[in-house]
C-alpha positions as CSV (number, residue, x, y, z in Angstrom):
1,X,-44.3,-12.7,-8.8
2,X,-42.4,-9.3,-8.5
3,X,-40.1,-9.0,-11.1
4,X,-37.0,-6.4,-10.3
5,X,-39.1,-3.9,-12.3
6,X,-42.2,-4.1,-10.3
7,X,-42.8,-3.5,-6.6
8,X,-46.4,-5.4,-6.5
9,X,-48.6,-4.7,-3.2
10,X,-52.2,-5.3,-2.5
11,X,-54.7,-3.2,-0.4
12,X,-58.0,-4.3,-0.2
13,X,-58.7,-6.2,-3.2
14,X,-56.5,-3.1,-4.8
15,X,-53.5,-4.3,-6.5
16,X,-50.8,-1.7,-6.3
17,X,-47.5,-1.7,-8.7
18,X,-44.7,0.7,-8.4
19,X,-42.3,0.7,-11.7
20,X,-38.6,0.8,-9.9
21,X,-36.7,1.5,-13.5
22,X,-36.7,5.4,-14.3
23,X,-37.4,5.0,-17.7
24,X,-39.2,2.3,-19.6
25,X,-37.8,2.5,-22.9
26,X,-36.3,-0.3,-24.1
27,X,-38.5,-3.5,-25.8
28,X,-37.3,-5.9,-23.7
29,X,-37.5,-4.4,-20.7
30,X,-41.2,-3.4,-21.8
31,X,-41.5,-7.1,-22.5
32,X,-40.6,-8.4,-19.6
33,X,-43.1,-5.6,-17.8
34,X,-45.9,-6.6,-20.1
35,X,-46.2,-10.2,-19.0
36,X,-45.9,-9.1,-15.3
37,X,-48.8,-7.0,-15.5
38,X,-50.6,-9.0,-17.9
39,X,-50.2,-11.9,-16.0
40,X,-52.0,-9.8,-12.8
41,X,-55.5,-10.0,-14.9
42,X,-55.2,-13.2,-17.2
43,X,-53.8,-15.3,-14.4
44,X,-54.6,-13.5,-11.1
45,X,-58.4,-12.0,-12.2
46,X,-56.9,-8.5,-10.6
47,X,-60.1,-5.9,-11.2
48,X,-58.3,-2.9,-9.7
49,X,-54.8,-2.1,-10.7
50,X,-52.8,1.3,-9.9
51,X,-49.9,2.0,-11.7
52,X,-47.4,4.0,-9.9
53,X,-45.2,6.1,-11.6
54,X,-43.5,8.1,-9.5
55,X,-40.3,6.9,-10.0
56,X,-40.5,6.8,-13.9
57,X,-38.9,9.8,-15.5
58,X,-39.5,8.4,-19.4
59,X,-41.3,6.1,-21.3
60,X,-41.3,5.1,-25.1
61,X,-44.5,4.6,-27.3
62,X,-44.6,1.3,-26.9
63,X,-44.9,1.6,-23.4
64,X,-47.8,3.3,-24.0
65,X,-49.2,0.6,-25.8
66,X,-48.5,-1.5,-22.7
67,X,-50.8,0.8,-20.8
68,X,-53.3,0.3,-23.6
69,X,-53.7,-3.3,-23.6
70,X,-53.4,-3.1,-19.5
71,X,-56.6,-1.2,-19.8
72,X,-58.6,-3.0,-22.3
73,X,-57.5,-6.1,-20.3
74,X,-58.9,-5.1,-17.3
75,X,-62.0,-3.3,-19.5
76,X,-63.0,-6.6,-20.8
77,X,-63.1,-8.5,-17.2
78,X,-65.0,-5.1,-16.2
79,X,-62.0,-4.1,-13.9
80,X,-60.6,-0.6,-13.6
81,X,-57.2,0.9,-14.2
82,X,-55.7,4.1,-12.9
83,X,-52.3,6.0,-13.1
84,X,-50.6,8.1,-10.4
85,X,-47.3,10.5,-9.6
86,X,-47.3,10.3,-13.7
87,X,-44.6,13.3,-14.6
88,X,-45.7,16.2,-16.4
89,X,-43.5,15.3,-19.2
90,X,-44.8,11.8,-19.2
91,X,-48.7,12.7,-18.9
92,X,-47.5,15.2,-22.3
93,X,-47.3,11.6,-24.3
94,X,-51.0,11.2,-23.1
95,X,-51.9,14.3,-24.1
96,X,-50.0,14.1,-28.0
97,X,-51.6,10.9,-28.5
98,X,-55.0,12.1,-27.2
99,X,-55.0,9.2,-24.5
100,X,-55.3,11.2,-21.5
101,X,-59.3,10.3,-21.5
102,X,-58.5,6.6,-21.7
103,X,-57.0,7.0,-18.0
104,X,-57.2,8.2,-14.7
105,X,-54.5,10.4,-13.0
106,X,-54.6,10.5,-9.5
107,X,-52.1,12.6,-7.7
108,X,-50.0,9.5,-5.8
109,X,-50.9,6.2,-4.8
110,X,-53.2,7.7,-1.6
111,X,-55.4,9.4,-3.8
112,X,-55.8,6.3,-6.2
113,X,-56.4,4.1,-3.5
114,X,-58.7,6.8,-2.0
115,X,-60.7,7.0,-5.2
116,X,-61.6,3.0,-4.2
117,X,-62.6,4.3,-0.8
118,X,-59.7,2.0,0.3
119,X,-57.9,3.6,3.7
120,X,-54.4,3.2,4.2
121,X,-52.5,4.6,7.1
């Protein structure tokens, strides 16, 4: 199910998924990334998703409202989200919308996976 905006990999029972677009600002894209990653919980019961963002350079509020039902998603089937290589001017939307508690930031996808004592070489 990878879409051309997701690069989807799993480690371990840790579902890994690299945004490939640079920004995610426009609805439909957002759309079209929504039911992607919805469809990882609703459909595939993932409990531990990473989002990497390493490539993404901007994102609108309503990505961020993405990210928000992602985690209450995974919340309610008592799974676990975390972000990483989230750009400082990116992680500043968290911070201005006081959200930056809701989430964890991990430095890159190693040090999220890590954080699941999940070893990948």
């Amino acid at each position: 199910m990878n879409s051309s905006r997701l690069l989807i990999n799993d480690y371990a029972g840790v579902t890994v998924v690299t945004f490939t677009d640079s920004s995610i600002l426009e609805a439909s894209a957002i759309d079209s990334i929504a039911k992607d990653l919805y469809h990882l919980v609703d459909a595939q019961a993932k409990l531990k998703v990473i989002l990497d963002f390493s490539k993404v350079k901007s994102m609108s509020s309503q990505g961020l409202g993405m990210l928000i039902n992602m985690n209450k998603k995974l919340t309610a089937i008592k799974g676990s989200l975390a972000l990483c290589g989230v750009r400082p001017e990116i992680k500043k939307l968290f911070a201005l919308t006081g959200l930056e508690k809701e989430f964890k930031f991990h430095a890159d996808d190693r040090a999220a996976l890590g954080a699941w004592k999940v070893n990948v070489n």
